[in-house]
C-alpha atoms as one frame of an Amber mdcrd trajectory, in Angstrom:
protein
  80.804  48.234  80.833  77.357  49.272  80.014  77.188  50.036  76.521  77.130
  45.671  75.734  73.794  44.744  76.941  72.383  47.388  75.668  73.765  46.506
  72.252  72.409  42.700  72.692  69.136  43.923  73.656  68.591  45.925  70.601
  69.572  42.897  68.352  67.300  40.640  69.941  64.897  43.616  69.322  65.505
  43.535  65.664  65.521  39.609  65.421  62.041  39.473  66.830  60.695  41.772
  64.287  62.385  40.098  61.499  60.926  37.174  62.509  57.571  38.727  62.860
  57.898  40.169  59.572  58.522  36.680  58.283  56.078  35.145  59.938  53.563
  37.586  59.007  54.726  37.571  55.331  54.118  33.486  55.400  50.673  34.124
  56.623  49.857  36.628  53.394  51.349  34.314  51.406  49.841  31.091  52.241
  46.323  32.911  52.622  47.114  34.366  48.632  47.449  30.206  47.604  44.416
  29.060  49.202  42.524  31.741  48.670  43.856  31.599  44.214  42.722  27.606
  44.731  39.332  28.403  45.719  38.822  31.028  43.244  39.765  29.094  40.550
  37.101  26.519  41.418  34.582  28.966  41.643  35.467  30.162  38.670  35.521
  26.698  36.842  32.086  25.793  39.035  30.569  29.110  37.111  31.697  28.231
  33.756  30.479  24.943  34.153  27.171  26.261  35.751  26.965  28.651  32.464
  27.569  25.901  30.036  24.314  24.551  31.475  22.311  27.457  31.008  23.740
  28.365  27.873  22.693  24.204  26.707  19.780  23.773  28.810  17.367  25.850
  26.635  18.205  24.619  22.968  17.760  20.917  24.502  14.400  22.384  25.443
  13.706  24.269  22.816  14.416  21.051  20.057  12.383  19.146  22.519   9.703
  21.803  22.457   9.338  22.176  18.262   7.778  18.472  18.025   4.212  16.481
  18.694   3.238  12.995  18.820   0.359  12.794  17.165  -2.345   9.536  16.563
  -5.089   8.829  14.470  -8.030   6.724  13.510 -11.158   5.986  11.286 -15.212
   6.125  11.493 -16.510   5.769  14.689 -20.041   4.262  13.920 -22.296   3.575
  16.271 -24.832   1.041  14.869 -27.702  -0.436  17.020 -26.053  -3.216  17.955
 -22.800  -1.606  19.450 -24.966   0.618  21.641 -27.187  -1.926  22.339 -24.141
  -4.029  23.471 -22.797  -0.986  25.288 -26.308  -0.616  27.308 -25.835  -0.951
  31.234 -28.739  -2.019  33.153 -29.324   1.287  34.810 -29.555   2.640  30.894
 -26.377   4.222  30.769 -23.844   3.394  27.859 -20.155   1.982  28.562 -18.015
   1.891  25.524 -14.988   1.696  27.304 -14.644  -2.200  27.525 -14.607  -2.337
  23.709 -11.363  -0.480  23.525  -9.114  -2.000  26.201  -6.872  -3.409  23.300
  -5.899  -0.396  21.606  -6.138   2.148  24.552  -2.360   1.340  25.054  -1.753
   2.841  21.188  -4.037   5.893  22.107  -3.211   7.297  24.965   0.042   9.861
  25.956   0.102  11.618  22.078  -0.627  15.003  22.302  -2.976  15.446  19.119
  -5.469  12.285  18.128  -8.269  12.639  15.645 -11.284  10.476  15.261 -14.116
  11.121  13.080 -17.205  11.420  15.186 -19.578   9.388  11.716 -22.417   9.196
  14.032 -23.677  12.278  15.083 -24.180  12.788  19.282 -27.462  14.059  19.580
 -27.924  12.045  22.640 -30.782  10.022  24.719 -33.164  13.024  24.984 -33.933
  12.770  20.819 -34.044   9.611  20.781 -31.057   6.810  19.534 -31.395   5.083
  16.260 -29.031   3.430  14.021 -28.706   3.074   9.635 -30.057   5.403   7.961
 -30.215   8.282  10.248 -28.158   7.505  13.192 -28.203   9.178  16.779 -25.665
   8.223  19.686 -25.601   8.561  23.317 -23.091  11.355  24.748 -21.399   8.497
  26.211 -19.367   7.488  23.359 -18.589  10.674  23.225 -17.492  10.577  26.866
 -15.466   7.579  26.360 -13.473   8.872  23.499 -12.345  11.345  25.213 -11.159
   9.227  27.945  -9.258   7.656  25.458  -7.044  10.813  24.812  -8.842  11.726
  21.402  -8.883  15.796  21.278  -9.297  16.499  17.589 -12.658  15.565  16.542
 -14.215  15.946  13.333 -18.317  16.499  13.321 -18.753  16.939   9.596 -19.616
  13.905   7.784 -22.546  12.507   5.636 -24.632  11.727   8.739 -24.203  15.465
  10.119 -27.936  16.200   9.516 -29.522  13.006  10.001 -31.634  14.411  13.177
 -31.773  17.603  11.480 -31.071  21.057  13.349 -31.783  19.831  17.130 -29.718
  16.806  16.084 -26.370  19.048  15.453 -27.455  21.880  18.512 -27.485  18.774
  20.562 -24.080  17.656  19.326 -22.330  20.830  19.773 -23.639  21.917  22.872
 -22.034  18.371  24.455 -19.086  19.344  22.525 -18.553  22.728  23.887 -18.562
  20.964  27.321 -15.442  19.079  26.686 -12.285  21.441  27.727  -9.081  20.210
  25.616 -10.936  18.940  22.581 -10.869  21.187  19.507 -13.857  19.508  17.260
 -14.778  20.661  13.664 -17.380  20.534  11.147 -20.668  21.859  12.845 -21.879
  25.178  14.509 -24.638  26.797  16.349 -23.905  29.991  14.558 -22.491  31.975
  11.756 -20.430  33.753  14.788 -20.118  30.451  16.636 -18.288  29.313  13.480
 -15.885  32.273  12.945 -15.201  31.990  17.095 -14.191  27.760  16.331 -11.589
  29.067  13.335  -8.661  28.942  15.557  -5.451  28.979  16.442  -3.475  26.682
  19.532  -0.242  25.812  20.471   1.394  22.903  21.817   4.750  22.160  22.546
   5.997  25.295  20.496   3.952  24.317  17.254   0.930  26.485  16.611  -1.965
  24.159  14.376  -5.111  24.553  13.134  -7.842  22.285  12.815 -10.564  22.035
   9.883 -13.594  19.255   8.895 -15.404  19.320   5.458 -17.705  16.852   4.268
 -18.206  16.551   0.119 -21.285  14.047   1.080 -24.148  14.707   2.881 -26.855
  11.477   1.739 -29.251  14.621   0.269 -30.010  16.360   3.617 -28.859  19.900
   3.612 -29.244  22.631   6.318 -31.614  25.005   5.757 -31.308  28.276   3.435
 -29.241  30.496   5.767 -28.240  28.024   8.571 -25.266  26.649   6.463 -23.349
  26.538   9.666 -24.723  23.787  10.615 -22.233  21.619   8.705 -18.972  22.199
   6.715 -19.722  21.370   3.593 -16.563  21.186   1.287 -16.160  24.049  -1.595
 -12.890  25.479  -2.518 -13.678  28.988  -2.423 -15.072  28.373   1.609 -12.031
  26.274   2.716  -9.838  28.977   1.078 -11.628  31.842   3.072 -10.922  29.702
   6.539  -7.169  28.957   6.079  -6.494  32.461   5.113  -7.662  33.168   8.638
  -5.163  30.883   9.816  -2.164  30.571   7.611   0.299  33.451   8.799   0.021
  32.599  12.365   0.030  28.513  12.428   2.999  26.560  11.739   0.721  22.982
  11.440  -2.820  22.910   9.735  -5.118  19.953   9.782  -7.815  19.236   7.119
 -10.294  16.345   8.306 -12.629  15.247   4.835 -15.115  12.990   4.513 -15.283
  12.459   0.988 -14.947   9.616  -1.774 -16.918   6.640  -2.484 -17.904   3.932
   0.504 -16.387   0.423   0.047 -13.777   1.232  -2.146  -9.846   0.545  -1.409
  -8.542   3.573  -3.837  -9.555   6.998  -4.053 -11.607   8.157  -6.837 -10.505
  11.307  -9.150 -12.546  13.629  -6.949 -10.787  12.762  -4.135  -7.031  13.374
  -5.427  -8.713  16.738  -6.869  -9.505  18.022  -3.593  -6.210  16.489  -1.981
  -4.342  18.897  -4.943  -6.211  21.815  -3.655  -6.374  21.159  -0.071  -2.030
  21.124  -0.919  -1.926  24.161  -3.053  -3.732  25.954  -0.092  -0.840  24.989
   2.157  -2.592  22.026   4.278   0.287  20.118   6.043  -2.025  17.038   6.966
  -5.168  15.515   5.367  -7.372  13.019   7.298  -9.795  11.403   4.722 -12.746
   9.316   5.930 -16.374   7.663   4.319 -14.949   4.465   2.694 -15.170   2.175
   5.859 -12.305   0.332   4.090  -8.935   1.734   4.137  -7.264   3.431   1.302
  -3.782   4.449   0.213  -1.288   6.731   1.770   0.689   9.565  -0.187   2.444
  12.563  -0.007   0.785  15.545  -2.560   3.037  18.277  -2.438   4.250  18.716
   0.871   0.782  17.388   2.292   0.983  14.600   3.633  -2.608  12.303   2.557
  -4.817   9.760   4.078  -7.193   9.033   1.986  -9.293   6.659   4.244  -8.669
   4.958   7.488 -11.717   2.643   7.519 -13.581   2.291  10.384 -12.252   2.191
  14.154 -15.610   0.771  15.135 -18.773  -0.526  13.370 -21.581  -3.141  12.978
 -20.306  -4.104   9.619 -19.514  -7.496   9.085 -16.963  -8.154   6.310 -13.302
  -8.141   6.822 -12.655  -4.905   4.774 -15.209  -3.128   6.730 -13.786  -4.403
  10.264 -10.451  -3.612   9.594  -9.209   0.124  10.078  -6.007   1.844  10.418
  -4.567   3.457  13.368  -1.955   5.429  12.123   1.054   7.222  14.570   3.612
  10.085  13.760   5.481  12.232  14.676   5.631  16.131  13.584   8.535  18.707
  13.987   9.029  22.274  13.040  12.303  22.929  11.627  14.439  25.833  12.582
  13.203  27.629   9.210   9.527  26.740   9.966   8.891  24.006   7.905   6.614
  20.876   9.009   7.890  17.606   8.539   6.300  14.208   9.629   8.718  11.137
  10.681   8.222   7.620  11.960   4.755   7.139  10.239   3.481   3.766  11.814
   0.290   1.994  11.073  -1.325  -0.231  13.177  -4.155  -2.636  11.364  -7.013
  -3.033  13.682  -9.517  -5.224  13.885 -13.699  -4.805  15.102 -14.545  -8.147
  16.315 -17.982  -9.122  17.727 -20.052 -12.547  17.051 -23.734 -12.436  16.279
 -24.426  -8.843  17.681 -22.735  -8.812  21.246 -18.799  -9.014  22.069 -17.477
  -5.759  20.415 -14.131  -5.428  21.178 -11.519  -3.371  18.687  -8.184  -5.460
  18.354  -4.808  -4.337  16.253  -3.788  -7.544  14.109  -1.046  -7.933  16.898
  -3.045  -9.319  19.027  -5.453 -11.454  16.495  -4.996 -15.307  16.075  -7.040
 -17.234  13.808 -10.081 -17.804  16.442 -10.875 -13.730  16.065 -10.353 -13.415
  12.406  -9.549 -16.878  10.001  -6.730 -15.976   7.637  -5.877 -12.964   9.764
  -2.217 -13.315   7.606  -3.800 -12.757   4.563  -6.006 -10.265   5.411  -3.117
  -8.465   7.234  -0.911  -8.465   4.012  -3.866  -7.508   1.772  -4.317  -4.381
   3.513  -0.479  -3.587   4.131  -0.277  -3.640   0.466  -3.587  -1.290   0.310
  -1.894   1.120   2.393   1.603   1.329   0.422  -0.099   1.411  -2.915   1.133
   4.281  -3.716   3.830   4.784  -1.282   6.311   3.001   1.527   5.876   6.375
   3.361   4.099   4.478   5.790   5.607   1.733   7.535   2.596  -1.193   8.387
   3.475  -3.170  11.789
């Protein structure tokens, strides 16, 4: 009579645990499924999260191998533009004659002017043709306008002699960001500006030469003072250069003034300036513009005319402000795309009004016959070339 219960006790003993079992085995089981979900979206949020780094730094590093780079004429600064720039507390303000083409300046990370007029500033004395002397505010202004690359060696280096170019330097020097060319307080101030920067993963040089100097020379010994062009020099400076930057820039005042081609000199030194490796050549000292061309692998502006003058013909108010861009490809290489020029125009009536314009923004009121002025010196610039495409 006893032995029954006891026997239904025991199975509802072993039911519970079965059931236990079960339950506990659903548990493990259901944890394993959510628990496989999630790690397979971690694991997919990780590959995805690699794919980025793995992508992120070639973007960058394509990105990183180019510069935008601008570039313009003679800045010449005649009595009448600082006379017209003349505040009446006797400071200078340039800035107003540039509104127009600031837009085309500004955000490039190289742009190169030629400094024609040497910056010996107020304290010597300004003067105008033939031995010119600015105030340090053009200077100032131009840099406002994003210009960095400045070239100091042209045929009015010397025209205030030694002080003139001490002066000129010694305002330079106070300029953080600009890398200028062409004059020195120093044999060792020289060999210091022989240099080497970096932007955007391209290392360049920059270089000035003058083959003109209107018969004044720096004194026996203080040849420093002014690059002037010879082979054998410009040869010594890029071997200083050459096996560490990817980019080198040859600024040279050179040629004949008032003349729309380049004279045999001129394609000499361009040959030369190639052979040594140069990448880029900025030619100035016509105050018209001149043809385009690639020498080599050097790409060659002969002359970009004047960005700003007193001179009043056509040829000598228009200039060239030429855009570009330059990449290093993956096996070191420089090559220059999207060459743009923009024709610009100095206008000014009797000797007040400067104001630089690009032929954009002309209409017949600045500049009568601005259409066939504009094609003359389209066709100027692709004489040689359609390398260079003329808005």
């Amino acid at each position: 009579m006893k032995e029954k219960p006891r026997k239904k006790r025991r199975l509802k003993k072993w039911v519970k645990v079965v059931l236990w079992l079960f339950a506990i085995c659903l548990i493990i089981i259901l944890s394993l499924i959510v628990y496989g979900k999630y790690l397979k979206e971690d694991k997919a949020s990780l590959n995805n999260e690699k794919k980025k780094n793995t992508t992120k730094p070639i973007t960058m590093k394509e990105e990183t191998n180019e510069l935008s780079m601008v570039m313009v004429g003679d800045c010449l600064i005649h009595r009448f533009v600082y006379t017209d720039a003349k505040n009446d507390d006797g400071t200078y303000s340039f800035a107003k004659m540039f509104t127009e083409v600031a837009p085309l300046i500004s955000g490039h990370d190289l742009a190169f002017y030629n400094q024609e007029s040497n910056i010996g500033g107020k304290a010597l004395g300004l003067s105008a043709y033939p031995r010119f002397n600015s105030p340090e505010e053009i200077g100032d202004d131009m840099v406002n306008l994003g210009f960095n690359l400045v070239s100091l060696a042209n045929n009015h280096t010397m025209d205030k002699g030694e002080q003139g170019v001490i002066n000129s330097v010694n305002f330079w020097k106070t300029k953080p960001g600009v890398y200028y060319s062409g004059q020195a307080l120093s044999d060792a101030d020289r060999e210091s500006n022989i240099k080497v920067l970096e932007k955007n993963g391209i290392k360049y040089a920059f270089f000035a030469y003058t083959t003109v100097t209107n018969g004044l020379l720096p004194p026996d010994g203080k040849e420093y003072l002014t690059n002037i062009y010879s082979k054998e020099k410009v040869q010594v400076d890029i071997n200083k250069v050459k096996d560490e930057a990817d980019l080198i820039i040859v600024s040279m005042h050179w040629g004949e003034e008032y003349t729309t081609n380049p004279n045999n000199n001129q394609k000499e030194v361009a040959k030369e300036l190639s052979e040594m490796g140069v990448n880029l050549v900025i030619g100035n000292h016509a105050h018209t513009i001149q043809p385009v061309e690639m020498v080599g692998d050097t790409l060659v502006f002969y002359a970009l005319g004047n960005f700003i003058a007193a001179q009043d013909t056509p040829d000598k108010q228009t200039g060239a402000l030429i855009s570009l861009n330059i990449k290093k490809e993956k096996d070191g290489k420089i090559t220059f795309s999207d060459i743009k020029a923009d024709l610009i125009y100095t206008y000014f009536k009797g000797s007040k009004n400067f104001k630089v314009y690009p032929y954009t923004k002309l209409d017949n009121s600045l500049l009568n016959n601005k259409d066939s002025y504009y094609n003359k010196y389209k066709s100027v610039l692709t004489r040689y070339s359609n390398i260079v495409e003329v808005k």
